[in-house]
N, C-alpha and C positions, 0 to 999 in steps of 0.2 A: 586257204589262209584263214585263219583262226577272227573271227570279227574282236575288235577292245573298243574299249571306253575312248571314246574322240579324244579328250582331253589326252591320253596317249601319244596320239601320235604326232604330236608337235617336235618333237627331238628324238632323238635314240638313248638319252642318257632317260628321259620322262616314262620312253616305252617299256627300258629295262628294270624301270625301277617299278613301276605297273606290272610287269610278267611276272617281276618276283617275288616283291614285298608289300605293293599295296594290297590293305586287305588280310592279309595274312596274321592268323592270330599269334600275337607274342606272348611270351610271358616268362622268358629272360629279363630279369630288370636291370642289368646295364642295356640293352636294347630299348629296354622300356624308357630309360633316363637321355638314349643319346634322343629318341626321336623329341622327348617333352624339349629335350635343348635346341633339337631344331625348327621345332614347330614352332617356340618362344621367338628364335632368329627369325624367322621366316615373316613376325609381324611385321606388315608395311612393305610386305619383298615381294615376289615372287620363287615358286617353291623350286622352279629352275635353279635360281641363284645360289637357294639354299644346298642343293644338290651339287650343283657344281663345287660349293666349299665343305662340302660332306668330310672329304678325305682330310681337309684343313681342320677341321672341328675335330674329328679323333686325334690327332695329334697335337692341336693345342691344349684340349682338356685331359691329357693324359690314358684314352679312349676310353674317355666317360668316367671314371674311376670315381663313383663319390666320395668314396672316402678320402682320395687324393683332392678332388675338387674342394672339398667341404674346409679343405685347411689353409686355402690360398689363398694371400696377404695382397697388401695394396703394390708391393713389386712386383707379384705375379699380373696383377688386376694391369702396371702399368705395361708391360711384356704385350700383355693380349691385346691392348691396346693399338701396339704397332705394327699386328701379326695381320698380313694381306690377306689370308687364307681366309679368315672368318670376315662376319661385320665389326664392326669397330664401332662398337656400339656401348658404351659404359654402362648403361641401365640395364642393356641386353646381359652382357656380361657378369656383372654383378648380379642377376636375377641366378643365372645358370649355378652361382658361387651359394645363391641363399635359400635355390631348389636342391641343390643337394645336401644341404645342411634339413629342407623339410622333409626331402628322401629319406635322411637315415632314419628321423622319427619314425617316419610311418614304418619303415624296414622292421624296427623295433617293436611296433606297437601290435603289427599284423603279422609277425612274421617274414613276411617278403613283401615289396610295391604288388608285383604279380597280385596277392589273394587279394591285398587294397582295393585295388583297380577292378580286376576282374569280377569282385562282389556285385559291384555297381550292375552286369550283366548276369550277373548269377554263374557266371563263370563259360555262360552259353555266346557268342557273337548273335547279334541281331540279325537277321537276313532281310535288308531291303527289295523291295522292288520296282526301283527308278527304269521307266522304260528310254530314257537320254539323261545326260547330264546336266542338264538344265533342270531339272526336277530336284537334283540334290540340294540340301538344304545346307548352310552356313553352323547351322546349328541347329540344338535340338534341346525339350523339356530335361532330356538326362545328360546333356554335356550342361547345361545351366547350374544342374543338380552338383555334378563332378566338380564344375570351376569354382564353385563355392565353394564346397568342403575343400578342395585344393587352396583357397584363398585364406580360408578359416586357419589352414595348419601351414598356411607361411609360402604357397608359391606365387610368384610374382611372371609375369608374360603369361595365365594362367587362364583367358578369357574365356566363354562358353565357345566362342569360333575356333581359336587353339585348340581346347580340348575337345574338338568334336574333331576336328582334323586329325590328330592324334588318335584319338576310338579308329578312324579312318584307316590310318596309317598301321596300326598295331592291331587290326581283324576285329575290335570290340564290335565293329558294324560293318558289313556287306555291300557297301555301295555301290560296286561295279553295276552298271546297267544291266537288263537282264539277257540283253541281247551280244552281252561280252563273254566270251567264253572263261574267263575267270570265276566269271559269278556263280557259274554249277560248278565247278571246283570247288571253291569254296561255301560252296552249301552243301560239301559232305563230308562223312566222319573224318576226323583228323587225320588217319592215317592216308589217305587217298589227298589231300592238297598238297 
């Protein structure tokens, strides 16, 4: 049996999402958008939670559609409001409505979120070397970096802890312990993860 990261193995929806996608570099920007959305949810939650209403979330927000999102009114805003699948959270809500209106900017400005994002790494993921998970850190000198410029051009849920969860989540950084079999997977050429 293959050793993972503890924080794994608390649930099976926690381990499948660890086998597959933690970690794992993205750079599809509707992926890139749904996770900012759920990372944003996720403040004050547990990322169980967030997981759990995953399927909720693509189907409330149109699966992530920013352009769909970016145009929705206060009857949408009141909709989502009574939707069980998500948090029901207005601040939350309305951040998702006016990160993707700061999405399309950047879409524009860079070409795609992808080069935005990924410039910050040089387009390389970081490769940690945490020997337990207790050693990962909440954040970092370059999510401080990211959640600014993220704040500067309009996103809101945007903290340096969100977006370093996020780098987390989307392969920008390698955190799997070293003694997780994930973690030499992903510290090799793209075509082998």
């Amino acid at each position: 049996m293959n050793k993972k990261c503890t924080w794994a193995l608390k649930t099976s929806i926690e381990e499948h999402y660890h086998d597959r996608e933690w970690g794992v570099p993205v750079h599809d920007d509707r992926l890139l958008f749904e996770f900012i959305t759920l990372e944003g949810a996720q403040a004050g939650l547990s990322w169980l939670t967030i997981l759990n209403k995953r399927e909720g979330y693509r189907q409330a927000f149109d699966n992530f559609d920013v352009l769909k999102i970016a145009q929705y009114d206060d009857e949408k805003i009141r909709r989502l409001l009574t939707n069980a699948n998500i948090v029901r959270n207005q601040l939350k809500i309305r951040s998702v409505i006016s990160n993707a209106k700061a999405f399309l900017k950047i879409q524009q400005e860079f070409d795609s979120f992808n080069d935005y994002i990924w410039g910050f790494v040089d387009g390389n993921p970081i490769q940690n070397t945490w020997k337990n998970h207790h050693e990962l850190p909440a954040s970092a000198p370059l999510s401080d970096l990211i959640s600014k410029d993220l704040k500067k051009r309009g996103f809101k849920f945007m903290g340096s802890t969100i977006c370093y969860a996020h780098m987390q989540a989307t392969g920008m950084v390698n955190d799997h312990t070293v003694d997780c079999y994930r973690h030499a997977q992903l510290n090799q050429p793209k075509q082998e993860q």
